[in-house]
C-alpha positions as CSV (number, residue, x, y, z in Angstrom):
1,X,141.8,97.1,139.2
2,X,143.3,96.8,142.8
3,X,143.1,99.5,145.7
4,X,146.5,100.4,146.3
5,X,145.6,100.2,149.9
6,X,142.7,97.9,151.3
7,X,140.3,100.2,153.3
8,X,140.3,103.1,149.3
9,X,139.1,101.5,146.6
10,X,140.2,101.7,143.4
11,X,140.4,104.9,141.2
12,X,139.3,105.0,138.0
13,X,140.1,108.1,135.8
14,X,136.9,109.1,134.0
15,X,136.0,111.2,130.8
16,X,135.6,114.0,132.6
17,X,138.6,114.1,134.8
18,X,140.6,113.4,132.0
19,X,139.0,116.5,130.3
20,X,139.9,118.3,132.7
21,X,143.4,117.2,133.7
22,X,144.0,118.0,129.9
23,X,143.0,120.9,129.7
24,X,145.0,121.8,133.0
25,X,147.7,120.8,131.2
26,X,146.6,122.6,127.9
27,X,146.4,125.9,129.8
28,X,149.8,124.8,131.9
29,X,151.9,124.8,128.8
30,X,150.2,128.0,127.3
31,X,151.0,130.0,130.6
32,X,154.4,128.6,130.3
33,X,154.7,129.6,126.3
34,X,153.8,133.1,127.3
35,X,156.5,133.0,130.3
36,X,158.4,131.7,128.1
37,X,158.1,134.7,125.5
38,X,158.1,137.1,128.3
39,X,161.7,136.0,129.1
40,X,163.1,135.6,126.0
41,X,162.1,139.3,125.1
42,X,159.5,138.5,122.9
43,X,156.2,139.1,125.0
44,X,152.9,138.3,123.8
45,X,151.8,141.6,122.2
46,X,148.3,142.2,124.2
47,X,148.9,141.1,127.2
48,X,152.6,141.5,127.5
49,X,152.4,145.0,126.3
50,X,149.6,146.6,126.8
51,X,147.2,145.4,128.9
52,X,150.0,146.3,131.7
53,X,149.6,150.2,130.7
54,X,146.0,149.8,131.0
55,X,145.9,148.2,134.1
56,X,147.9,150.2,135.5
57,X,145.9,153.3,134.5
58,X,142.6,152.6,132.6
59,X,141.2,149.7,134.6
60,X,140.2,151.4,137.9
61,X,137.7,153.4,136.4
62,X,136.8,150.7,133.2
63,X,137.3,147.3,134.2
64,X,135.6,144.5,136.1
65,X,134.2,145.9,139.3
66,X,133.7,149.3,137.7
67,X,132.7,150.7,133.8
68,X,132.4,154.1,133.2
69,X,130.5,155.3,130.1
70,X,129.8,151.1,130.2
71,X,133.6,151.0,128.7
72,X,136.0,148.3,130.0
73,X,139.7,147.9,129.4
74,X,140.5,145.0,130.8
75,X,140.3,142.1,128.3
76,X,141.1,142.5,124.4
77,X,137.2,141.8,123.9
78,X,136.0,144.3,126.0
79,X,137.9,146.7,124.0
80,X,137.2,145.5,120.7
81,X,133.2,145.3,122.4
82,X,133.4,149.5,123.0
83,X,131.5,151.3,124.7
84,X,127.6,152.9,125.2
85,X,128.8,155.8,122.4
86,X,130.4,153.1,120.3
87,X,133.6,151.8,119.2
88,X,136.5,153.2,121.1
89,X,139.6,151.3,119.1
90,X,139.5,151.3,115.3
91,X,142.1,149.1,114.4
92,X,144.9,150.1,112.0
93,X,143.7,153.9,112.9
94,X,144.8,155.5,116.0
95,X,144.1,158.9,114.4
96,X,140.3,157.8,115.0
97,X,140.6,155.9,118.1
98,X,138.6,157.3,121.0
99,X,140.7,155.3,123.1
100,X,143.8,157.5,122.1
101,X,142.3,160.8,121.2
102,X,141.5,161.2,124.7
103,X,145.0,160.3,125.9
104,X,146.5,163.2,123.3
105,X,144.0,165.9,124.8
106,X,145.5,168.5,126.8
107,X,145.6,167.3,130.4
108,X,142.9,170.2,131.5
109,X,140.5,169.3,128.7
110,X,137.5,167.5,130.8
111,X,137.2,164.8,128.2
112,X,141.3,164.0,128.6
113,X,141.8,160.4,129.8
114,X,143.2,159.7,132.5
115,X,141.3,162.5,134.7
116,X,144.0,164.4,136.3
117,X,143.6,162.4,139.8
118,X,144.9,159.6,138.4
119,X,148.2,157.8,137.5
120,X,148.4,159.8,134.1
121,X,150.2,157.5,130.6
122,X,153.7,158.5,130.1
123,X,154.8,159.6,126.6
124,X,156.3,156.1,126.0
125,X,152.9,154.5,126.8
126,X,150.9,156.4,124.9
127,X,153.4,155.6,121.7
128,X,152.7,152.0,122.6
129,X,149.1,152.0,122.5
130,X,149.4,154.5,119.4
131,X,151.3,151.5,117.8
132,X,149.3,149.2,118.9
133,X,146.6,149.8,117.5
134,X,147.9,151.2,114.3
135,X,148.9,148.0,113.7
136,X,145.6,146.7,113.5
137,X,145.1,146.0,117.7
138,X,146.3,142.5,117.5
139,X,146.1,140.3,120.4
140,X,148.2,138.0,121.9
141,X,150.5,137.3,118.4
142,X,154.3,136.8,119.7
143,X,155.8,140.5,119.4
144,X,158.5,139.7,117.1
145,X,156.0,138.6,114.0
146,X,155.0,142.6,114.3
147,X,156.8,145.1,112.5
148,X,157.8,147.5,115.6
149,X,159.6,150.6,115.0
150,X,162.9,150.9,116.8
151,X,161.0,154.3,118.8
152,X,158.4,151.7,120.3
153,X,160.8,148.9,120.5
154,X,163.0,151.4,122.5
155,X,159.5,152.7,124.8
156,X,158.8,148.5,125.2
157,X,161.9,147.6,126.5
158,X,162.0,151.0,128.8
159,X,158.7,150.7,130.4
């Protein structure tokens, strides 16, 4: 093969860079399927829907940089992984869901999550997540392949 330019020699794509450029490209086109969803109205359900209403106010007490109780809400398999007591999301049962018992707790119980400095969930979030994982916690399946009542279809679309 010949240097396009005399004083470089010749590039020669190896295994590895083409590994690599592939999966570039692999992880190009699925950040561009999830865009995709995201604009079409049909988010991906985990991180579309609720990992936004945990980030916004779970993950400054339980995510990378910090983990109360050793609990982080930041990635689908940090939930699923629980916490030093145990299992805080038991999917298809919200009802016994630490995750979502604390969020139904009167504001002034001490074991009511959020703590009352921060952002608190509104109603429509909480019904999400109630959802959510009533449905079995599913990850990042396309939200239209999920039977979604027209309350939390209404609380998705409003958020």
């Amino acid at each position: 093969m010949q240097p396009d330019h005399p004083h470089r020699p010749a590039v020669v794509p190896t295994t590895r860079s083409l590994r690599k450029f592939f999966a570039g490209l692999a992880g190009g086109i699925s950040l561009f399927g999830a865009l995709a969803a995201r604009a079409d109205g049909n988010p991906p359900v985990f991180t579309g829907v609720v990992e936004p209403i945990l980030a916004r106010s779970c993950v400054s007490c339980h995510g990378e940089k910090k983990q109360k109780k050793n609990l982080r809400l930041d990635s689908l398999t940090a939930i699923m992984k629980g916490a030093k007591d145990g299992a805080v999301v038991v999917p298809g049962n919200a009802d016994q869901s630490e995750l979502t018992q604390r969020l139904h707790l009167d504001p002034d119980d001490d074991d009511h999550m959020p703590p009352k400095n921060k952002p608190q969930l509104t109603g429509r979030e909480i019904l999400i997540l109630d959802w959510w994982i009533n449905a079995g916690a599913p990850g990042d399946v396309p939200l239209t392949s999920l039977k979604v009542p027209g309350d939390v279809a209404a609380a998705i679309r409003g958020r």
